[in-house]
N, C-alpha and C positions, 0 to 999 in steps of 0.2 A: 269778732266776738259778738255774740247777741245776748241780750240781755232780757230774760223772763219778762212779759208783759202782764202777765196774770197778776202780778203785786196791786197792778191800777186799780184793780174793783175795789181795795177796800180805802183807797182815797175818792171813790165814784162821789160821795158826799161834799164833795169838794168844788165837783169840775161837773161841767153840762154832759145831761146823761147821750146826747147824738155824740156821731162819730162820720165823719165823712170818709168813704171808699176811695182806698189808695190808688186804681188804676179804676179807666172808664174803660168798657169793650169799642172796638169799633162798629158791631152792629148794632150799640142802643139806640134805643128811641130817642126822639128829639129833647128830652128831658137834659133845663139848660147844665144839670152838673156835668154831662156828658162831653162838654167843652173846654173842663176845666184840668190842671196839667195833675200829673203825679205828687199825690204830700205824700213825702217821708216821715218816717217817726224816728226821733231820738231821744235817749236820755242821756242827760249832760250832768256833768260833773257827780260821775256813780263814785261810790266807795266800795272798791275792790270787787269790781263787777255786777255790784248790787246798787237799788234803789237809784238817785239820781232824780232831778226833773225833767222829765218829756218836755218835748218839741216838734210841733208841726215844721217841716221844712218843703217850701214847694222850691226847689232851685230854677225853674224856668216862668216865672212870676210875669214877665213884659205884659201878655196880653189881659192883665186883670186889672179892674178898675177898683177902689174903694171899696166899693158896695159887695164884689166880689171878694176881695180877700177877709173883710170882716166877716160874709156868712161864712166861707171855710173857715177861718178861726173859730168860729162859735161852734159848725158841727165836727170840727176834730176836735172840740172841748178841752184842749189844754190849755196853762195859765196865758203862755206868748206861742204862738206861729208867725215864722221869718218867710219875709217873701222876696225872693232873690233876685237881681234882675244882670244881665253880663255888660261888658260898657267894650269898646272897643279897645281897653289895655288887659294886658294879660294878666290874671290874677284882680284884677279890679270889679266889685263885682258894688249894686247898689240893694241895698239893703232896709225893709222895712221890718216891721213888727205889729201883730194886731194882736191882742187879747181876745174874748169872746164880745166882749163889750166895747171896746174901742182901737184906736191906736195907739200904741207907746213909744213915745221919742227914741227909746233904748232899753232892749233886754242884754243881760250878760249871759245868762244858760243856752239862750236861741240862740246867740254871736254862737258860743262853744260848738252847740249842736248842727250850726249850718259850716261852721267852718271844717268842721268831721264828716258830713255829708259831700264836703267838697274834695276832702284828700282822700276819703273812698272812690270818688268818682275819675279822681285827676291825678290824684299821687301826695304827698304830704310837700309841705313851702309857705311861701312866705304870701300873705293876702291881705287885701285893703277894703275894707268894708265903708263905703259913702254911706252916712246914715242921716237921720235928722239931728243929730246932738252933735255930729260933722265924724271926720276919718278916725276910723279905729281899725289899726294893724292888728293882723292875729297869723299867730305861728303853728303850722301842725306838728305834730312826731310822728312817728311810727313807734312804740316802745314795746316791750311784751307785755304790760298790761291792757295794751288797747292805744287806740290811736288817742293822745294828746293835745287842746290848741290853747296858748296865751293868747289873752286880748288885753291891748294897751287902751286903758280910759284916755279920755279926754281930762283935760285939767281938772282934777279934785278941788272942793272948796269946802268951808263948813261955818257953821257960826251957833253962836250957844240959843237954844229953846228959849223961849221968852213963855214969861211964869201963864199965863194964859191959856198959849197951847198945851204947857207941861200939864196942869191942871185939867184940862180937857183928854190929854191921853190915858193920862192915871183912871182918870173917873171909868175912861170908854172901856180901858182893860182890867177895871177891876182891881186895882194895883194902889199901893199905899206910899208915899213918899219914904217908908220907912224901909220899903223892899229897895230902893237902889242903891246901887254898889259909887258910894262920891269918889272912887276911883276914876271913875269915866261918868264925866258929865252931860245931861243931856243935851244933843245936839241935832241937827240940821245938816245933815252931810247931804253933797254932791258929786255927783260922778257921768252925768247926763242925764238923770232923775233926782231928786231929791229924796230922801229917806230920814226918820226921825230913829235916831241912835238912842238906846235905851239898856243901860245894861243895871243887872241886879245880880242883890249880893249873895242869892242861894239859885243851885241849879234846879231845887223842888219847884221853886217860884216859876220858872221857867217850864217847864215839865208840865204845872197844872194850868196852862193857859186855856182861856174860857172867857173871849171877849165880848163884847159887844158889838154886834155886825155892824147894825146900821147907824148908832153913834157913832163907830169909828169909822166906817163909810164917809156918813158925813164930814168927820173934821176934818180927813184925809181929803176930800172933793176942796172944801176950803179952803186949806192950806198950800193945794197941790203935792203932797208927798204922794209918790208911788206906794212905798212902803212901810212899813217900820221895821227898823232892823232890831230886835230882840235879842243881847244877848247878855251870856254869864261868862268868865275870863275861869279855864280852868287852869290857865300862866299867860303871861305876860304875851305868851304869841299862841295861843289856842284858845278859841274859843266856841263855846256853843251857840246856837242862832235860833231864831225862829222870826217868822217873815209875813205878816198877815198881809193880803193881800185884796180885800175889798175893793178898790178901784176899777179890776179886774175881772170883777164878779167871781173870786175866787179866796176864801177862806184865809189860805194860806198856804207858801209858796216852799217846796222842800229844798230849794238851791236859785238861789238870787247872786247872780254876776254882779249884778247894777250894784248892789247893795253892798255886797262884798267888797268891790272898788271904791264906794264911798265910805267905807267903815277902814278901809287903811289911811286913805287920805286923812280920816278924823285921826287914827292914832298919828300918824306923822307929823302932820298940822299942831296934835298939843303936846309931842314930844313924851307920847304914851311908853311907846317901845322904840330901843334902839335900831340906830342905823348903821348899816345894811339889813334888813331882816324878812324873813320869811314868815306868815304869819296863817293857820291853819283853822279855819273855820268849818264844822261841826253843825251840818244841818239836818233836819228830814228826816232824824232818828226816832224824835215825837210822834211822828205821823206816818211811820214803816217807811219811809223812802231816806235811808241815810245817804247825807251827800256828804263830799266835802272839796271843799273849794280853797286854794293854795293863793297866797297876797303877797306878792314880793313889790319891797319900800327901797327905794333909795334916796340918797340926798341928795336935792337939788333939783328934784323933777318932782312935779307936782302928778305928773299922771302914775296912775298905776297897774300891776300887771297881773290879770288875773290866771291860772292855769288849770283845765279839769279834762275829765277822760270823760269821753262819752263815746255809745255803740248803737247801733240803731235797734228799733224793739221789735219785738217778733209780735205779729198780730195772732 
């Protein structure tokens, strides 16, 4: 299944206006991109064949340096591009991540999207992603809505905002102590990124977001959070999201794995929602790309399992 790519122009506001060429000729010129391997494109975690967030995926990654996979990141202009590399076990493969702007210890849409990229190429199973935030299993399907892959976080952790940052994120997003939902208190989730948990008590609020880039740039560089996970609880296991993304040089993000993983840990951790549960998060709708991204919790395991469809995009 391919998925329309033509949706991406009207997030172009978003993401770097270059694009780097998915295959090189063999008779180009010496020009050094002419070296460099095949990037795929994916969108992960689509909602019913639609929307979803892109993904640069180059699966043959060995012969590049730093220097090299951050300018491909920057001229495929999506949030994260994965750079793969094979190891001598089967199914074992090492795995990076670069944004336009830097490296990131761990994407969850780019896991999706490279793991999909992989059961296209090899068949659907079971794979072990080496990353920097260490091993994360992921499962493909084959289903008739499109090829499926869970990825198991690494141990979730959280701990409650301290009034300083809270005060500093309200201010950045424009946002009033009065809009949160003390259902869910603000926190500091983990999942191999950091993210500040932020949820409120109307889904308008959510809807009219209109933050401040570079304040919130700023606190976000401070603090270290990758993201902020934004949302509103439409029940106890559904929620809406939204995910700014500045560290990234990227506004904000239509489907956050990372985030998603750290935001079940937080409801488990404060004994949000029951256990065993499945828990459905609701992205991308804001900004035409709806995603949605599937959090299965159990007890006694701190990691979590994220699960999303994604298909490659048609240029």
């Amino acid at each position: 299944m391919t998925i329309d790519d033509s949706v991406l122009a009207a997030d172009s506001a978003h993401r770097a206006s270059a694009r780097a060429d998915d295959k090189v000729g063999a008779g180009d010129s010496p020009d050094p991109s002419a070296s460099r391997p095949e990037v795929s494109r994916y969108a992960a975690f689509t909602d019913a064949g639609r929307g979803g967030n892109p993904a640069g995926v180059v699966l043959d990654a060995a012969g590049l340096d730093d220097h090299a996979r951050l300018a491909i990141a920057a001229e495929v202009g999506y949030s994260e591009s994965a750079f793969v590399e094979a190891t001598a076990e089967p199914g074992a493969y090492r795995v990076r991540y670069f944004s336009p702007l830097a490296e990131v210890a761990f994407c969850g849409h780019a896991t999706i999207a490279t793991a999909v990229a992989l059961a296209d190429r090899d068949g659907p199973g079971i794979l072990r992603f080496d990353t920097l935030v260490g091993q994360i299993d992921v499962e493909t399907t084959a289903t008739p809505a499109g090829t499926t892959a869970t990825l198991t976080s690494v141990a979730t952790r959280t701990r409650p905002s301290d009034d300083a940052e809270l005060d500093a994120a309200l201010s950045a997003l424009r946002w009033e102590h009065a809009d949160l939902d003390p259902t869910y208190p603000v926190h500091v989730a983990y999942a191999g990124e950091e993210h500040l948990v932020v949820a409120v008590r109307h889904r308008a609020r959510l809807a009219a977001l209109n933050y401040d880039y570079p304040a919130l740039g700023a606190l976000m560089a401070q603090r270290h959070w990758i993201t902020l996970q934004l949302v509103w609880a439409q029940s106890p296991t559904v929620f809406h999201a939204r995910d700014p993304f500045p560290p990234g040089g990227i506004v904000e993000d239509p489907a956050t794995g990372a985030a998603a993983a750290a935001f079940g840990g937080y409801l488990r951790a404060l004994g949000l929602v029951a256990l065993p549960a499945r828990v459905t998060i609701l992205q991308g709708a804001d900004m035409g790309r709806p995603s949605r991204l599937l959090v299965d919790l159990t007890a006694g395991d701190d990691r979590v399992r994220v699960t999303g469809t994604a298909a490659p995009l048609s240029e």
